[in-house]
C-alpha positions in Angstrom: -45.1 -47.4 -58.5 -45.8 -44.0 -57.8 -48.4 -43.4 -59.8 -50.0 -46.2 -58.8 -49.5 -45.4 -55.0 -50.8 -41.8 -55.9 -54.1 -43.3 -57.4 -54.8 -45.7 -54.3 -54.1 -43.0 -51.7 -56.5 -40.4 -53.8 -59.3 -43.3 -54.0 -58.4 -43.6 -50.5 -58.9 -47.5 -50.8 -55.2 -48.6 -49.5 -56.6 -50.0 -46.7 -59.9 -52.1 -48.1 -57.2 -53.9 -50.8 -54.3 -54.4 -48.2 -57.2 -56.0 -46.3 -58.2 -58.3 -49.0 -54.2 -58.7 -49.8 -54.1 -60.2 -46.1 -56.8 -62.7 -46.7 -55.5 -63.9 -49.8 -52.4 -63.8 -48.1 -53.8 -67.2 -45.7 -55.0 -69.0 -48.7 -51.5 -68.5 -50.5 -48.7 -67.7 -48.0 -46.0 -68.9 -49.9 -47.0 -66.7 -52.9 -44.4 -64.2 -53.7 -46.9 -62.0 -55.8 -49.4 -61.9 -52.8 -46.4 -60.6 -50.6 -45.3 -58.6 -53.0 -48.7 -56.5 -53.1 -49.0 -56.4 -49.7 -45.5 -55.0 -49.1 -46.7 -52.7 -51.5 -49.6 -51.2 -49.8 -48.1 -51.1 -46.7 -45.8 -48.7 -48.5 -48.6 -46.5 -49.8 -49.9 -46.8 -46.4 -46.4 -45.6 -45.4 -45.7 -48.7 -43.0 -42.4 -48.9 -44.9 -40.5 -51.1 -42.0 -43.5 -53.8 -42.2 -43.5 -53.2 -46.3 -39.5 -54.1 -47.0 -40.0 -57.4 -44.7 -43.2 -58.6 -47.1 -40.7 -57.3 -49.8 -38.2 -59.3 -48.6 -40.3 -62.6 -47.9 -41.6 -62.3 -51.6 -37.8 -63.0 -52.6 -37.3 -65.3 -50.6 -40.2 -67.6 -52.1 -39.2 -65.9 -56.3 -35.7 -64.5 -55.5 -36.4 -63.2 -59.5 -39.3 -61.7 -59.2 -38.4 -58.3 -60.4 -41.6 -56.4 -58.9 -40.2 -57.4 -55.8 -36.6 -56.3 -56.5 -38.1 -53.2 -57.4 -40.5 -52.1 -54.7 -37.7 -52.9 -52.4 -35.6 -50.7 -53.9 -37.7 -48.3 -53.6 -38.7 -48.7 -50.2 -35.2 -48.4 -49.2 -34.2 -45.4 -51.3 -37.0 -43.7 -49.5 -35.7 -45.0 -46.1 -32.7 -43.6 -47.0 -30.8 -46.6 -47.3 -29.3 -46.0 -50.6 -26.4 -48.4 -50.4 -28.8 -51.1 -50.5 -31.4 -49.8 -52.4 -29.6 -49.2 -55.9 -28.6 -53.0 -56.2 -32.2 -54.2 -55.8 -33.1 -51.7 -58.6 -30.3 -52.9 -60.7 -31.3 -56.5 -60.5 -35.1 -55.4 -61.2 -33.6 -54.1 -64.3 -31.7 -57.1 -65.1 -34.5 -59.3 -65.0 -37.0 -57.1 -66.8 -35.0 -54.5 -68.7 -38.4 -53.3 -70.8 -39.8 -51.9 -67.5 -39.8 -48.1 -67.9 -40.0 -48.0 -64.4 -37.5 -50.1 -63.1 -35.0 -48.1 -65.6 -35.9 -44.6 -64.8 -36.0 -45.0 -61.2 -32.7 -46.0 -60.9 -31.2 -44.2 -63.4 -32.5 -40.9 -61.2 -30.8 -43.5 -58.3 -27.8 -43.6 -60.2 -27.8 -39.2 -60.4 -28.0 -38.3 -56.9 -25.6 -40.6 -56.1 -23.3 -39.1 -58.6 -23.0 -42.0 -60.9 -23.6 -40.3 -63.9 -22.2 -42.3 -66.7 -24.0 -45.1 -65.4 -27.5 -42.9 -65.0 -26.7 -42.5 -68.8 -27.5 -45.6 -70.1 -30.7 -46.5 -67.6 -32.3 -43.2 -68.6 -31.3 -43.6 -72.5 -33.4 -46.8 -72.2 -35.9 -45.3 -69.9 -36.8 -42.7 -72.6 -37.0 -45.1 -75.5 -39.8 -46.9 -73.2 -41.3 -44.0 -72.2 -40.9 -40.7 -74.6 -43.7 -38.5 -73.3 -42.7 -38.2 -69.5 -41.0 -35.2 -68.8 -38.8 -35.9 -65.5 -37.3 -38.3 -67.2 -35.9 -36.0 -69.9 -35.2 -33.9 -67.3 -33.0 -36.5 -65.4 -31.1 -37.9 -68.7 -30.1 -34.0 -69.7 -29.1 -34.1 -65.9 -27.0 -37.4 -66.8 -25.4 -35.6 -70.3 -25.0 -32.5 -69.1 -22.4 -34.2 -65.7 -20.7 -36.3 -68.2 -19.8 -33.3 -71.2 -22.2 -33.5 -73.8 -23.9 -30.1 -73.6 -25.6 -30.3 -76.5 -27.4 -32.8 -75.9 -27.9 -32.2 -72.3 -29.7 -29.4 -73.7 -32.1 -31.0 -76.3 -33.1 -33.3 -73.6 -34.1 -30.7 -70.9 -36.1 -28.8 -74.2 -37.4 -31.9 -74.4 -38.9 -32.1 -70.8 -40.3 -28.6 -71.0 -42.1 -29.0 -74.4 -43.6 -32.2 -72.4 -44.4 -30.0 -69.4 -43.8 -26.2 -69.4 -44.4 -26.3 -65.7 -41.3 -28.5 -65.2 -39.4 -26.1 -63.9 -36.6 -28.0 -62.1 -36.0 -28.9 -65.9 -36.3 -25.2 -66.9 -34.0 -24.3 -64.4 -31.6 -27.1 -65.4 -31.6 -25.7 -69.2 -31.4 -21.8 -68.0 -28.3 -23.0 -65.8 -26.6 -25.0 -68.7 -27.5 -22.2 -71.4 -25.3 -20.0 -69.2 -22.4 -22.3 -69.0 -22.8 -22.4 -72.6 -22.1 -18.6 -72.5 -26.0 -17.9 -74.2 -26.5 -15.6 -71.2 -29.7 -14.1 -72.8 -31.8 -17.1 -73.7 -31.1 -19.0 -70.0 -32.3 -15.6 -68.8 -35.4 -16.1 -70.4 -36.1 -19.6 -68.9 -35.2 -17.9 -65.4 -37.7 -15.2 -66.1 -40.7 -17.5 -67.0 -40.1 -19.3 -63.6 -40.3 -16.2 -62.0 -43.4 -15.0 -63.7 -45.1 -17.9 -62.6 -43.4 -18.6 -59.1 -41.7 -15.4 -57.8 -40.5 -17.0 -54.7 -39.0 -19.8 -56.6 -34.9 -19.0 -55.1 -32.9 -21.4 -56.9 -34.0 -19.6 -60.1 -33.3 -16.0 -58.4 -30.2 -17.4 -57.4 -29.4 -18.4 -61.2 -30.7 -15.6 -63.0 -28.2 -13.8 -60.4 -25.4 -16.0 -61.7 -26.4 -14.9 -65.5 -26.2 -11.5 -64.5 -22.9 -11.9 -63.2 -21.4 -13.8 -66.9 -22.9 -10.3 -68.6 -21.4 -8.4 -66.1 -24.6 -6.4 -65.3 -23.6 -6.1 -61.9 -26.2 -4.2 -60.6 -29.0 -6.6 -61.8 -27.3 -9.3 -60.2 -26.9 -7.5 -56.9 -30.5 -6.6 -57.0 -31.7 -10.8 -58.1 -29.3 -11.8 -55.2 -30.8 -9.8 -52.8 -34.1 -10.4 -53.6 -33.0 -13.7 -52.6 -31.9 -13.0 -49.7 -34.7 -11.1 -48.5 -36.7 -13.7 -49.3 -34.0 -16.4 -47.5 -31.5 -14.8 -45.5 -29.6 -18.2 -44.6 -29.2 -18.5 -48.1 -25.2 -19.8 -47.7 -25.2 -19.4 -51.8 -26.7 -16.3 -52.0 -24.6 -14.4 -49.8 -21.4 -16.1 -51.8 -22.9 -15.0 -55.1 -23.5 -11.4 -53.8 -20.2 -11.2 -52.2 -18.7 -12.0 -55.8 -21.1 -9.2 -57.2 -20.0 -7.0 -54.7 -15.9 -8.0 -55.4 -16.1 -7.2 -59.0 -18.0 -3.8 -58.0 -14.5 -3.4 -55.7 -16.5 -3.3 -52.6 -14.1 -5.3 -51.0 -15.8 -4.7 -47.8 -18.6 -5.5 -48.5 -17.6 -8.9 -50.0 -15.7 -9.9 -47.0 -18.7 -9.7 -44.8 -21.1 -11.5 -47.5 -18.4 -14.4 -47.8 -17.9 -14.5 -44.2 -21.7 -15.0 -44.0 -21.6 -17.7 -46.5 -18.5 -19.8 -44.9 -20.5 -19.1 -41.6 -23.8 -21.2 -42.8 -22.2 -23.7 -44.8 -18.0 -24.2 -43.7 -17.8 -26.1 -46.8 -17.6 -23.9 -48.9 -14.3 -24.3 -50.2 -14.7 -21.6 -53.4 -16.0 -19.0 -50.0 -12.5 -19.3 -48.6 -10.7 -19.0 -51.8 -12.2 -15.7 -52.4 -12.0 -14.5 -49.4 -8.5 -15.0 -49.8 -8.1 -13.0 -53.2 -9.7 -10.6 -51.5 -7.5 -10.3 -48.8 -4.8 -10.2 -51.8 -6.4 -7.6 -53.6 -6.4 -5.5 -49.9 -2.6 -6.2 -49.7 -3.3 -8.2 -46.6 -0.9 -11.4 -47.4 -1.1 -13.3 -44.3 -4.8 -13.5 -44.4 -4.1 -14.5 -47.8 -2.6 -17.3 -47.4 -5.0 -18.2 -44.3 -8.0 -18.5 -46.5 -5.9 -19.9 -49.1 -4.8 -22.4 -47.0 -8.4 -23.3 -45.3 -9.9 -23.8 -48.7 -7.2 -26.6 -49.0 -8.3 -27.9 -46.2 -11.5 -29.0 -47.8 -10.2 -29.8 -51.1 -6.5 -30.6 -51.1 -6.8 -30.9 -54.9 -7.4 -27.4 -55.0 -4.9 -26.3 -58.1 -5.4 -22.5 -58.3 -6.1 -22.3 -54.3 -2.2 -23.9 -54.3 -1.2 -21.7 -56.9 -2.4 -18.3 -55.1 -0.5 -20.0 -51.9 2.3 -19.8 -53.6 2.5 -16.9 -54.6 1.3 -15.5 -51.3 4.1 -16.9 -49.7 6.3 -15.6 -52.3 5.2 -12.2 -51.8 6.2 -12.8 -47.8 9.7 -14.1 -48.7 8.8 -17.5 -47.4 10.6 -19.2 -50.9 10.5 -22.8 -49.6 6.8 -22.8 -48.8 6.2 -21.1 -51.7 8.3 -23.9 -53.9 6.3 -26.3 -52.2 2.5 -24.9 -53.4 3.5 -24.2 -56.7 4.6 -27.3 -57.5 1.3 -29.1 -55.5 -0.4 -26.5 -58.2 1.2 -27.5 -61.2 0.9 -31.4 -60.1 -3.1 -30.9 -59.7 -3.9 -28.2 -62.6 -0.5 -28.8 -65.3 -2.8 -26.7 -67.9 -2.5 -23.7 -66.2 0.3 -21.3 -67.1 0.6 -19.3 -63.7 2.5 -21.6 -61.5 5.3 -22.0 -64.1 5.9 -19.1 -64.9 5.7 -17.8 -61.1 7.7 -20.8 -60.2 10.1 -20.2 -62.5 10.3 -16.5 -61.1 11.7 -18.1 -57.9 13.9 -20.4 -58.9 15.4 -17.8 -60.8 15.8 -15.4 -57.4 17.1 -18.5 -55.6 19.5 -18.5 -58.1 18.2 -21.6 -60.4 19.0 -20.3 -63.6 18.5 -23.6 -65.8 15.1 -24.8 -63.5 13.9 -21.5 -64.2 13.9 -21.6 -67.9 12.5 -25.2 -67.9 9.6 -24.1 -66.1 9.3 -20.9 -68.1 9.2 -22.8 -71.6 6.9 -25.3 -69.7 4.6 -22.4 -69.0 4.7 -21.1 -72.7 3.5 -24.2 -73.8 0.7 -24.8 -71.4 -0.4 -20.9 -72.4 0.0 -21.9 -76.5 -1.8 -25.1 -75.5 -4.6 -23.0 -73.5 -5.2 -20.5 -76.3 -5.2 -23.5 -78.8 -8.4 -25.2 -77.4 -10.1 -21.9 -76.8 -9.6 -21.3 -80.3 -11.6 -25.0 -81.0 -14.2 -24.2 -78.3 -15.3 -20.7 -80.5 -14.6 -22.5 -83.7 -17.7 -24.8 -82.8 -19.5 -22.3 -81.4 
């Protein structure tokens, strides 16, 4: 559809074929494929209101004509009514499931709305129908890589670039996953030939910042972050990122008032509060502690290690039932990590728990042997 929308606009004969459309329209009104075409360019025409009631009126004369399922959908999505939009794609694809087009679009439907397992299978299909377009490589390693298979996430976004180098939301995509993947150096290198070629392009400032950070070339990633901000100064992610630079540089100051920046332009940042609060840890300052510790809850109640640093904030202020109360809210949303035990068990031994202590303590051991144990198969493959 978009390609074909792209070639009517750039011929600049929307108009002369919706006119025909109309005539044919009073010879066959009942057609579903004249209103169907109609709807359609109205759409290119961007008369999207007018389009989705021709749209409509199509189904209601062929409720399975798919082009009609589909261009609704569509029209929809665009309108920003994605609730309704995605089932109209999905029965598109139900009643032709060879159309690459139905299947890609909603399987890049399916990703921003966070479906991704689902996204899977549409864009597994889509590529089969359609090897050689790059976005849609790009939006099935975007589908892997949110449901855990890395590798392959990867071969699919090499996949996309080899089609089209200048894909760089794809480039991007692979530089940011290669980092995760702990191959610093080479998702540098796809961060760098954005660069070369856009220089204001932020996101991939933003990430080559990040990859400067997992090397611990601080200074680089001060400089990248920045940059960024220079460029951007409401940057909400930026300021975060430099604010981390800055902690690990232990310019705690300085950290504080880039974080505090950050939560200012977007006050969801739950990670921005979190922080903040290690910070105020690592300055002594307990009660703010457990302030930001407590407001990063706030957003995300499931929050383990924001619970966990709670509690121990609250320990360190002698307030031992609160603290009781975090650690165990920590160990019931993150029971792989070894800190609450072990700092639970710390308490229960100063209230005077001896057996609940060493429970907890042997509970921690294991979590720790358990920890190390699938580290040990994560290098193994590697």
């Amino acid at each position: 559809m978009e390609a074909r929308a792209a070639a009517l606009k750039a011929r600049g004969d929307a108009a002369g074929a919706l006119a025909a459309w109309e005539k044919a329209a009073e010879i066959a009104p009942r057609s579903a494929r004249v209103q169907d075409e109609i709807g359609f360019l109205l759409a290119v025409l961007n008369r999207r209101q007018e389009a989705v009631s021709h749209f409509e009126q199509a189904l209601k004369f062929d409720s399975r004509f798919a082009a009609a399922h589909y261009h609704l959908g569509v029209a929809l999505w665009i309108d920003g009514q994605r609730e309704k939009a995605v089932p109209e794609l999905e029965t598109a694809v139900s009643i032709e499931p060879a159309a690459f087009d139905h299947r890609y679009f909603l399987g890049q439907a399916l990703n921003a709305t966070g479906q991704f397992a689902r996204a899977l299978k549409e864009l597994d299909a889509a590529v089969k129908l359609n090897p050689k377009m790059s976005e849609a490589w790009n939006q099935l390693g975007l589908a892997r890589q949110r449901t855990g298979a890395t590798d392959a996430a990867i071969e699919a976004y090499r996949r996309a670039i080899t089609l089209t180098p200048e894909n760089y939301d794809a480039r991007n995509n692979l530089g940011f996953v290669l980092v995760n993947s702990g191959k610093s150096e080479e998702g540098l290198a796809q961060f760098h030939k954005i660069l070369e070629a856009e220089p204001g392009n932020n996101m991939a400032r933003v990430n080559a910042g990040f990859a400067y950070l997992q090397k611990a070339d601080l200074d680089q990633a001060e400089v990248q972050f920045r940059e960024v901000l220079r460029r951007d100064p409401d940057s909400a992610i930026a300021h975060y990122d430099l604010g981390i630079a800055l902690k690990q540089k232990d310019n705690l100051e300085g950290a504080k008032q880039e974080i505090a920046r950050a939560l200012a332009l977007d006050p969801s940042l739950a990670e921005g509060h979190y922080t903040l609060g290690i910070i105020h840890w690592q300055s002594g300052e307990f009660d703010g502690a457990a302030t930001e510790f407590r407001l990063a809850l706030d957003l995300n109640p499931q929050y383990g290690e924001a619970w966990f640093m709670l509690g121990t904030a609250l320990k360190q202020k002698g307030d031992l039932e609160a603290a009781e109360s975090a650690l165990r809210a920590a160990i019931r949303f993150d029971p792989s990590n070894p800190g609450p035990y072990n700092t639970l068990g710390q308490l229960l031994r100063q209230k005077g728990d001896t057996e609940g202590s060493r429970r907890l303590f042997e509970q921690g051991a294991n979590a720790k042997a358990k920890k190390e144990a699938d580290l040990g198969k994560m290098l193994q493959k590697k």
